[in-house]
C-alpha beads as a LAMMPS data file, in Angstrom:
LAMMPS data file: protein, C-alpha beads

85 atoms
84 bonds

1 atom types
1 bond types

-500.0 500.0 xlo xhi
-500.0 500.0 ylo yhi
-500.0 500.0 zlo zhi

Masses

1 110.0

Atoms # bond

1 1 1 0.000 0.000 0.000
2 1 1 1.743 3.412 -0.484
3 1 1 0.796 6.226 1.530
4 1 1 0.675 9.875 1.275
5 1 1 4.223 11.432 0.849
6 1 1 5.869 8.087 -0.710
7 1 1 5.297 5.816 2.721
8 1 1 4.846 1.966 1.857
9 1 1 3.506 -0.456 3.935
10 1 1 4.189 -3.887 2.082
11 1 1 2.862 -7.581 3.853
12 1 1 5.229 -9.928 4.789
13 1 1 4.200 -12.706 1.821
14 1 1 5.469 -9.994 -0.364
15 1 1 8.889 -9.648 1.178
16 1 1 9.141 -13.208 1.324
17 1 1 8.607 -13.552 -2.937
18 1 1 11.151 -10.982 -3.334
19 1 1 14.342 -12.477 -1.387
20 1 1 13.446 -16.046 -2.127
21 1 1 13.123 -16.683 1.664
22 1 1 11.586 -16.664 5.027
23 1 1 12.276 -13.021 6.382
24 1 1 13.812 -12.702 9.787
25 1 1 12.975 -9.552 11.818
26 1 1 15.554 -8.508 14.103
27 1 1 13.909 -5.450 15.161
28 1 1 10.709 -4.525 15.246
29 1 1 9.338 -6.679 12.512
30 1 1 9.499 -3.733 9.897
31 1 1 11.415 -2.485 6.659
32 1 1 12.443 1.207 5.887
33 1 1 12.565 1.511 2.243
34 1 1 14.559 3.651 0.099
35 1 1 15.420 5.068 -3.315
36 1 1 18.375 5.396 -4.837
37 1 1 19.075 5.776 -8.541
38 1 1 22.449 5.134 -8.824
39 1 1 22.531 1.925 -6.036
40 1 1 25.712 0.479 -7.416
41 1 1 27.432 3.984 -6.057
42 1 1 25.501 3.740 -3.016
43 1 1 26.719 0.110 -2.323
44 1 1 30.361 1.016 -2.620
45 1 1 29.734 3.466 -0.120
46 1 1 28.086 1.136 2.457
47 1 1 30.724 -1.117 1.937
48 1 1 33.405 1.291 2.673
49 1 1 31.816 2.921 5.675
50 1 1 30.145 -0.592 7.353
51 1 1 32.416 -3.271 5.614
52 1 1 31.012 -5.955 8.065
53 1 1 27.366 -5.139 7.243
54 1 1 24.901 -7.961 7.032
55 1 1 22.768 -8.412 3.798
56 1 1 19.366 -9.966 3.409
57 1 1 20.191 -9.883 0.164
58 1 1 23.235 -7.906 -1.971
59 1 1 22.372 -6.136 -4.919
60 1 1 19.632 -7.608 -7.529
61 1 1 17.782 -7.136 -9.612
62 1 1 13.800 -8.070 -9.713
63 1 1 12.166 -9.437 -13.003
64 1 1 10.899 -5.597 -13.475
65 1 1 13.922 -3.738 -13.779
66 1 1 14.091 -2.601 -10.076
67 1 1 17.520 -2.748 -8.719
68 1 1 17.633 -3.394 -4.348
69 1 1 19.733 -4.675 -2.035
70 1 1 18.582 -4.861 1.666
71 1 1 20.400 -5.426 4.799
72 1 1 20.195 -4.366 8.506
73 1 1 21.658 -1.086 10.121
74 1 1 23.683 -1.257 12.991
75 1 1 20.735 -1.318 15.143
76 1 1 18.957 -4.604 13.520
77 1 1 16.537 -2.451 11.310
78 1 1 15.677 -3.859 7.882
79 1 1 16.617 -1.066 5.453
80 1 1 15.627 -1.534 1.769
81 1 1 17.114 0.651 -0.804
82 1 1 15.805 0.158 -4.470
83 1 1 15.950 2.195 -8.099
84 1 1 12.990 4.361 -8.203
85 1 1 9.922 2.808 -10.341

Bonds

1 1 1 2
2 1 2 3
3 1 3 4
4 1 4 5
5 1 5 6
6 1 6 7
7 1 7 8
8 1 8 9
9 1 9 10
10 1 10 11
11 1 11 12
12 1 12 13
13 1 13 14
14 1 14 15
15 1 15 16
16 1 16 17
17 1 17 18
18 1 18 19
19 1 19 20
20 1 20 21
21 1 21 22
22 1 22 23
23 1 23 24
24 1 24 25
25 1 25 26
26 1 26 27
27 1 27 28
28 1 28 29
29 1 29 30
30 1 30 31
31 1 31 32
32 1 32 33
33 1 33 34
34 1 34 35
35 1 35 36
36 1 36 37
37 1 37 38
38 1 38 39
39 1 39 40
40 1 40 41
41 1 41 42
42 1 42 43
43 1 43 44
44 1 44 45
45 1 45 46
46 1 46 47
47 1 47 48
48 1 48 49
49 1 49 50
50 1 50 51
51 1 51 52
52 1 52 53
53 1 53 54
54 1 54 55
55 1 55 56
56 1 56 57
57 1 57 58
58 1 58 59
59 1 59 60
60 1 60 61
61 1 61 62
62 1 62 63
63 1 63 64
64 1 64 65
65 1 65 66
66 1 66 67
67 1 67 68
68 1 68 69
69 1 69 70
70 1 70 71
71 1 71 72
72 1 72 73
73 1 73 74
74 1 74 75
75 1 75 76
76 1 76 77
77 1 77 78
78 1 78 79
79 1 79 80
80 1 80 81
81 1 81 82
82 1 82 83
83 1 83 84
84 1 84 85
């Protein structure tokens, strides 16, 4: 469902279709989401500044064209970050 000013709420069966896999909160059961047109620029930089992050899934690419990659901040948050669509 997206909200007023870009806010998406998306159902768990959804995530779960998208990484191929059971999703595992570690905090608060939730996903921030993200855009980011250039995300292989943006990856370099995660990797340089957090090089021990830890993916749900690296970079991909989704049978629509939508590039994401999603992993967890420091605090255990889900954070989604995908090509505008």
């Amino acid at each position: 469902m997206i909200l007023s000013e870009g806010l998406v709420l998306q159902a768990e069966k959804y995530w779960t279709g998208f990484i191929g896999g059971n999703v595992i909160p570690e905090n608060n059961s939730c996903e921030l989401y993200f855009e980011e047109s250039d995300n292989e620029g943006f990856v370099g930089k995660l990797e340089s500044y957090y090089p021990e992050v830890k993916y749900v899934n690296r970079l991909m690419t989704h049978s629509w064209g939508q590039k994401v990659i999603r992993f967890y901040d420091p605090d255990g948050n889900l954070i989604e970050v995908g090509t505008p669509v």
